[in-house]
N, C-alpha and C positions, 0 to 999 in steps of 0.2 A: 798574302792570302794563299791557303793550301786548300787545296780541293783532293781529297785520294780517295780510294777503295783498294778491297784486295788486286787488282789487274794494273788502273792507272793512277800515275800521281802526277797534278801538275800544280806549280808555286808559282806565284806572279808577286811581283815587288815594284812598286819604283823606288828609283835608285839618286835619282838628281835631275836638273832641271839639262836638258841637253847645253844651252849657254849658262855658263856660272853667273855671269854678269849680268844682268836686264838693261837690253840697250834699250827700251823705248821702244821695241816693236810689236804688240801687244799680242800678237800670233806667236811669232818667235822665241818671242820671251816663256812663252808657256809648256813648249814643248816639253815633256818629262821621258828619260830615259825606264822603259821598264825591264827589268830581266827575267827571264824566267828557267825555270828545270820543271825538265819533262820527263816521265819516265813510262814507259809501257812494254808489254812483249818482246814490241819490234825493236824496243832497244831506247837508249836515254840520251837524251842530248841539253844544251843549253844554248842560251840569246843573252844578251841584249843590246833592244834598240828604242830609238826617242820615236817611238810608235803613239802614242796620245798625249793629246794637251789634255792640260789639267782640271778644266771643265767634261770631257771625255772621259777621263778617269774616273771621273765621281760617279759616273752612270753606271758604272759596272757593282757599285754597292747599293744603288737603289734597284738594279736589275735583280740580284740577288736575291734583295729583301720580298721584292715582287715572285719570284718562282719559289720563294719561301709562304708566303702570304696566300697562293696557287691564284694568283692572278694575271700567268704567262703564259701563253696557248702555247700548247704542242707544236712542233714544227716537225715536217717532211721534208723529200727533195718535191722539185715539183716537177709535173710534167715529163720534164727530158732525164731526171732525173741529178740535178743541177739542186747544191745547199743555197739558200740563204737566210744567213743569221739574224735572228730579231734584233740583237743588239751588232752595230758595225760603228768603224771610225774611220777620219779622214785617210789615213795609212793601214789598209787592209792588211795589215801583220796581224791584228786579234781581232778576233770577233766572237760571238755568243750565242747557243742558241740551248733551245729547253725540248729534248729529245723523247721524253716520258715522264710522268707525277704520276707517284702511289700516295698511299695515306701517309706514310711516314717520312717521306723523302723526293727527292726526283734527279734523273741523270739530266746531265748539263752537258752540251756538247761545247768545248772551248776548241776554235775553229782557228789552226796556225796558221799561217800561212807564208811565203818569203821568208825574209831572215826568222823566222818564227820555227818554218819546217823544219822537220828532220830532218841532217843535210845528208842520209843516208837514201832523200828520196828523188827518182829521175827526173819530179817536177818542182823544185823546190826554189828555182827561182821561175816557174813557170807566171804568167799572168794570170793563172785560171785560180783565181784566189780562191778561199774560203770551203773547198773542197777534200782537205784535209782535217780531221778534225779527232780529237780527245774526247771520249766519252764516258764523265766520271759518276758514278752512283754516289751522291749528296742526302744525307739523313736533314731532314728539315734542321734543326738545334745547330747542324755543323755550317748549314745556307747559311744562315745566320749568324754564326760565331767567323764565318769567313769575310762577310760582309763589315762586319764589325772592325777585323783586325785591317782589312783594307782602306775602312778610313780611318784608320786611326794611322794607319802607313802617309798619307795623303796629307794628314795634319801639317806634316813638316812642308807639303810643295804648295803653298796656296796661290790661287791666279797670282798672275805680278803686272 
């Protein structure tokens, strides 16, 4: 899945199942490593980690479909000025959120965080997840074509 604009670009992939084997532990067994490349301004870097099971994974092409469809509310910081992502998962490495919709498209904020961060940044293995974040301008047609190749990425990791 590639999400770019002229400024940022970021690609998410999974790669394998974190254990090659499925021992029978129905969690465990699910975990999928994802990698990804980031590239922006401040500078490019890469990951990967077994950050989503594979029902968690799925959600990020139906989310897609959804901020494609304009059925994903805008999101702020709130209050103190504190992100949180409409779309989160058990291992707060990735998260999602929908920062603006025009008529033709909408920026997506993909929220690193841990192994995910920059390791160029002072808090990057801080606990204060979800407050770093990529914010790519997405042409609706591309929402969707990205949505697409992500499950079709997914195809190969089914629950086990």
């Amino acid at each position: 899945m590639l999400l770019s604009d002229p400024v940022n670009r970021v690609e998410l992939r999974p790669v394998r199942y974190q254990f090659p084997v499925a021992r029978g532990a129905a969690y465990d067994d699910n975990w999928l490593v994802i990698a990804g490349t980031v590239a922006t301004p401040e500078g490019a870097w890469s990951f990967a980690d077994p950050c989503l099971l594979t029902d968690e994974a799925r959600r990020i092409g139906v989310w897609l479909r959804a901020v494609a469809a304009g059925s994903v509310a805008v999101t702020g910081p709130d209050a103190d000025g504190e992100w949180s992502p409409d779309v989160c998962f058990i291992e707060p490495v990735l998260a999602l959120s929908l920062a603006e919709r025009g008529d033709d498209g909408a920026t997506v904020r993909l929220h690193l965080s841990l192994e995910a961060a920059p390791p160029s940044r002072p808090d990057a293995e801080s606990p204060d997840v979800y407050q770093y974040f990529v914010a790519v301008r997405v042409a609706t047609v591309d929402l969707l074509r990205a949505a697409d190749a992500w499950d079709a990425e997914l195809a190969a990791f089914p629950p086990r």
